[in-house]
PALONU-898504 format. One line per 4 residues: number of its first residue (from 1); their letters; for each residue x, y, z of C-alpha. Coordinates in steps of 0.5 Angstrom, whole numbers, plus 500, padded with zeros to 3 digits. Layout:
# residues N
NUM	a	X,Y,Z; ... $
END
This chain:
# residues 391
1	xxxx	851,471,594; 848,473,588; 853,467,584; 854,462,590 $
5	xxxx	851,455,589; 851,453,596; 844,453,599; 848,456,606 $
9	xxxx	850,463,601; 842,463,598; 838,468,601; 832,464,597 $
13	xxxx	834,457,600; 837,459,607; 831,462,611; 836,465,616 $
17	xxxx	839,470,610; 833,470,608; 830,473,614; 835,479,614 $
21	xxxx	837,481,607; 829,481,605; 827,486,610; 833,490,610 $
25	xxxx	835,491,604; 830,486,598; 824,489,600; 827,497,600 $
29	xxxx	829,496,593; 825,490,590; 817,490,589; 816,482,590 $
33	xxxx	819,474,589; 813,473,586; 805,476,584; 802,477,590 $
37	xxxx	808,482,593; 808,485,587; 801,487,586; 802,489,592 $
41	xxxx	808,494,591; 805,495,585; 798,498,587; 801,501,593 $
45	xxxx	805,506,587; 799,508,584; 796,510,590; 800,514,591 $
49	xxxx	799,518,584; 804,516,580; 801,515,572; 804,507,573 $
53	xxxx	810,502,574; 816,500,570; 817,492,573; 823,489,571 $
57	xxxx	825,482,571; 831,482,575; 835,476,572; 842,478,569 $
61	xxxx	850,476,566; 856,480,569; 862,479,567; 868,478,572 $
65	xxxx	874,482,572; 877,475,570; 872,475,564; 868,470,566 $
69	xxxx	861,471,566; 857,470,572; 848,469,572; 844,471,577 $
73	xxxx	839,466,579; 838,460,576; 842,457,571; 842,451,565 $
77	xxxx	847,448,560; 842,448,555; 841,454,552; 834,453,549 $
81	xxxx	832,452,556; 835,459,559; 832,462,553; 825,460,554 $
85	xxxx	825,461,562; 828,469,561; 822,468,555; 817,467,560 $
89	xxxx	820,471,566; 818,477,562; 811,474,560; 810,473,566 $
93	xxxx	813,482,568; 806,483,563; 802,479,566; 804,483,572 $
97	xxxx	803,491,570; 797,493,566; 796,499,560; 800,504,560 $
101	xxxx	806,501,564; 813,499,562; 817,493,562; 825,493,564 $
105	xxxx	828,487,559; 835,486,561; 838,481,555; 845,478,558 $
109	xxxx	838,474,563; 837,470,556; 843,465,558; 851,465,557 $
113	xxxx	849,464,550; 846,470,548; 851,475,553; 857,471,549 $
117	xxxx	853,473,543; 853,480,545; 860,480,547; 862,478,541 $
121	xxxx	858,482,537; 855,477,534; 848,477,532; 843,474,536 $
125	xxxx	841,467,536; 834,465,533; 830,463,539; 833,470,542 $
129	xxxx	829,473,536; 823,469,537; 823,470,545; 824,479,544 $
133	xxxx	819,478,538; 814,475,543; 815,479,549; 815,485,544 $
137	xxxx	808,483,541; 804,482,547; 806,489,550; 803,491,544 $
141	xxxx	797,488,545; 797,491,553; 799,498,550; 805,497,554 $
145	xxxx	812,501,553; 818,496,554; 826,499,555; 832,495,554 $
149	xxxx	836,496,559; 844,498,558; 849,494,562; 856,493,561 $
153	xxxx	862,495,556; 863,489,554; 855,487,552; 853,494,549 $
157	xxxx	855,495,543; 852,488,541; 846,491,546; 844,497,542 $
161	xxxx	845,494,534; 841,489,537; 836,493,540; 836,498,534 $
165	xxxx	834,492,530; 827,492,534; 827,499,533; 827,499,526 $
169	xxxx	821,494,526; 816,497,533; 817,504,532; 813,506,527 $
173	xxxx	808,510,525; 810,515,529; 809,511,535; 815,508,540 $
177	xxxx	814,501,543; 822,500,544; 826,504,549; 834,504,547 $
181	xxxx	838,506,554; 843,512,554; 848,512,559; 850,520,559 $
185	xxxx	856,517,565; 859,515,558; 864,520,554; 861,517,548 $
189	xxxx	853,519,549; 852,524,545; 856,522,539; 852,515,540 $
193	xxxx	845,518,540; 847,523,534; 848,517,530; 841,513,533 $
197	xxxx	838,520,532; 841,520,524; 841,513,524; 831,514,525 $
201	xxxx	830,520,521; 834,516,515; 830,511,515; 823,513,518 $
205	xxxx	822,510,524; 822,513,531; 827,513,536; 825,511,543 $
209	xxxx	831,514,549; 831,511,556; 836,517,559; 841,515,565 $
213	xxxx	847,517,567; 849,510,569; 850,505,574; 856,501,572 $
217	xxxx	862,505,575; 863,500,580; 866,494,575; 865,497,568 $
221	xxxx	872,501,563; 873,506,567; 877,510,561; 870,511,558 $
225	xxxx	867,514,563; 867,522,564; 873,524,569; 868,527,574 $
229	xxxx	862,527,576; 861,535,574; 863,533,567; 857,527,567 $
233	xxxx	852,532,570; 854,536,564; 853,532,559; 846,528,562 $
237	xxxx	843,536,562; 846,537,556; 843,532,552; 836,533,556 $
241	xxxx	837,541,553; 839,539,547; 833,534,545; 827,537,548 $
245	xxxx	830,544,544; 832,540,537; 838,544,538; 845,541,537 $
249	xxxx	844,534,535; 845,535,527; 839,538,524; 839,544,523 $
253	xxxx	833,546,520; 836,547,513; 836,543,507; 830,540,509 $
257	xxxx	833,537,515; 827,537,520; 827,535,528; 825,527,527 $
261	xxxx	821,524,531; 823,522,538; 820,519,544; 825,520,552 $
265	xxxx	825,518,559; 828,521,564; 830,517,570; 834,521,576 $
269	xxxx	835,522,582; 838,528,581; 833,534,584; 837,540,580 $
273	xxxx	838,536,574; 830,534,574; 828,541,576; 832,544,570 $
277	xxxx	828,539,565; 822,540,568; 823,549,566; 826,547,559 $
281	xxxx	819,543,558; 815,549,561; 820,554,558; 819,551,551 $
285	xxxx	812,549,551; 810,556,553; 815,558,546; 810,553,542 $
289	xxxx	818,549,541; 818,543,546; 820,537,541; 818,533,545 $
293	xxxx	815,531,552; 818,527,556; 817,522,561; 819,521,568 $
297	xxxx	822,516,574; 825,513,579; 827,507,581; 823,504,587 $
301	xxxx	827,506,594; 831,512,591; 828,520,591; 822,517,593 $
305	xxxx	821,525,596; 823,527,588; 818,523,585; 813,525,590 $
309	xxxx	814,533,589; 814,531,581; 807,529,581; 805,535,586 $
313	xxxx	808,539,580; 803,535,575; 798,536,580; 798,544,580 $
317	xxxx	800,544,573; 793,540,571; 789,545,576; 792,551,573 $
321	xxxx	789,549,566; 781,547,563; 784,542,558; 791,539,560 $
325	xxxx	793,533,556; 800,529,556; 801,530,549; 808,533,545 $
329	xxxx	804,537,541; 804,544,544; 801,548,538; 794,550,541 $
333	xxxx	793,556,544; 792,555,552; 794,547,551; 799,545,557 $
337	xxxx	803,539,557; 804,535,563; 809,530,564; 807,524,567 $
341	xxxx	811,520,573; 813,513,573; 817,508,579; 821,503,577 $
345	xxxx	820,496,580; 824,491,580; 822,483,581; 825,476,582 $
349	xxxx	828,472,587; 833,474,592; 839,472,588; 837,473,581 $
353	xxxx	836,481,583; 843,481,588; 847,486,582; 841,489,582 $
357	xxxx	841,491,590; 849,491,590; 849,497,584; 843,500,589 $
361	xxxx	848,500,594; 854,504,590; 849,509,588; 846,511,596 $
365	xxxx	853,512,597; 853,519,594; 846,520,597; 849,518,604 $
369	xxxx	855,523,602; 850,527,602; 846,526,607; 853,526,613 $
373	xxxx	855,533,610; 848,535,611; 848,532,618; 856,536,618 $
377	xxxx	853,543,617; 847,542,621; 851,540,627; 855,546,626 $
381	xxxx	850,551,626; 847,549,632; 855,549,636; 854,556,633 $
385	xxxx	847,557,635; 849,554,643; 856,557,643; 857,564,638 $
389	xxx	862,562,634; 864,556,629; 867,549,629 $
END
């Protein structure tokens, strides 16, 4: 469905695969097809507390087992034309958030040309320079936050040197507009955000970290890839221990080589992993050594009961102090830092976010998995109960 050119396989276009997959599955995942859906998921996430959206737009390039590259949604051979619609899609994502929200930019949605670009490590093509630019100088001017998202092997290299280059030119000043994407799921995450992180203390600009563990696993280089999940748990707390301390990353302190500026989200769904990240910032706070306050989100309909509990968490915390403020500055006495909690939305017609839904559906299978071993344990203890003895 997310390829298919035929009208019978387009949930957009057949209204009877339409009335099952959006309801069933769009609607859980997705903000909306259009303005009026997304302001009102969008409205509907504030009012539950949280301190603002992320809202991607859903159109994306993957890449098929036999290397061909496959758009979601619509597509056109000039690619002028794929260009200015991924352009104009993210203008229209800002239109749709307000202060201090993020957008998401997914760069394979500019078109085959630019996802061949990526693949071949080449270097961006004019009209892309001038679409990011653009998109970029209007979240400026709303004072909104933008990430690039990661997305396959084959593109990222490309995406990250990309990305740095605007880096380079938006996080200045002590400021960060720019989000790059580490994928903690990747034997090389550590070692690539080294290099990021010596790459912005050198030449002065600061760098910005959207922190995951990473959704790709299903159709990506599975040797890149940590052997268990352990071992990606393992390196996702790492990093998130070793950024908000300033330890082991290569500045040690000594000649002259002070912790560099750095902003962080952490997106996750993991309960224990985020509950460690949230002692480490109190822990530190309290230590007058927090590096950084980080961010934190979700993705719309995926532990909403997590993000819900962080934001009771932000709530106690405010209460518990006369003068609360989400600042990485935690050298006044009394001062408490409270993070703020953010969803991720995702919008576009149903075909463009079918990847999207699809990739959704391989990372409910561990919470599934979850789910029946809690069910399993349950049912025993109730055989147990009604019976005196186990199964």
């Amino acid at each position: 469905m997310a390829y298919s050119k035929s009208p019978l396989l387009n949930p957009d276009a057949n209204p009877v695969l339409r009335a099952v997959v959006k309801p069933l599955f769009y609607d859980q995942f997705c903000a909306g097809t259009n303005q009026k859906e997304v302001f009102k998921t969008r409205d509907t996430i504030r009012r539950l507390g949280y301190a603002g959206v992320i809202l991607c737009y859903g159109k994306e390039i993957q890449i098929s087992r036999s290397k061909k590259l496959k758009s979601t949604g619509n597509e056109y051979t000039d690619q002028a034309l794929e260009v200015e619609q991924w352009k104009e899609g993210n203008l229209r994502t800002l239109d749709m958030v307000g202060e201090g929200d993020w957008i998401g930019l997914k760069l394979t949605g500019a078109g085959p040309g630019v996802a061949n670009a990526l693949m071949n490590n080449q270097d961006p093509p004019p009209g892309f320079i001038d679409a990011l630019d653009a998109i970029c100088q209007k979240a400026k001017s709303q004072n909104c936050r933008l990430w690039v998202d990661a997305e396959q092997q084959v593109f990222q290299v490309s995406i990250d040197r990309w990305t740095i280059d605007f880096m380079r030119k938006y996080n200045t000043n002590g400021t960060a507009l720019v989000y790059t994407t580490v994928q903690a799921y990747l034997k090389a995450s550590r070692d690539k955000l080294k290099y990021q992180l010596s790459l912005a203390a050198a030449e002065n600009w600061t760098l910005a970290i959207k922190l995951v563990r990473g959704a790709y696993i299903a159709n990506d280089q599975r040797e890149k890839i940590h052997d268990t999940k352990a071992h990606t748990d393992e390196s996702y707390n790492g990093i998130v221990a070793d950024v908000l301390s300033g330890q082991n990353l290569g500045f040690s302190g000594s000649a002259g080589q002070s912790f560099p500026k750095i902003a962080l989200f952490l997106a996750g769904h993991n309960p224990e992993t985020v509950s460690k990240a949230w002692d480490l910032i109190q822990e530190h706070s309290a230590k007058k050594e927090l590096k950084v306050l980080p961010d934190f989100g979700q993705l719309q309909g995926m532990a909403d009961v997590l993000g819900c509990r962080l934001l009771q968490k932000c709530d106690d915390l405010k209460a518990s102090s006369e003068g609360p403020t989400h600042s990485d500055d935690s050298s006044k006495k009394g001062e408490v830092v409270v993070p703020e909690v953010f969803k991720c939305l995702t919008w576009g017609s149903m075909q463009e976010c079918m990847q999207y839904l699809l990739r959704r559906l391989v990372e409910n299978q561990s919470g599934a998995d979850r789910m029946r071993d809690g069910l399993t344990a349950y049912r025993q203890e109730l055989w147990r109960r009604w019976f005196g003895k186990s199964i």
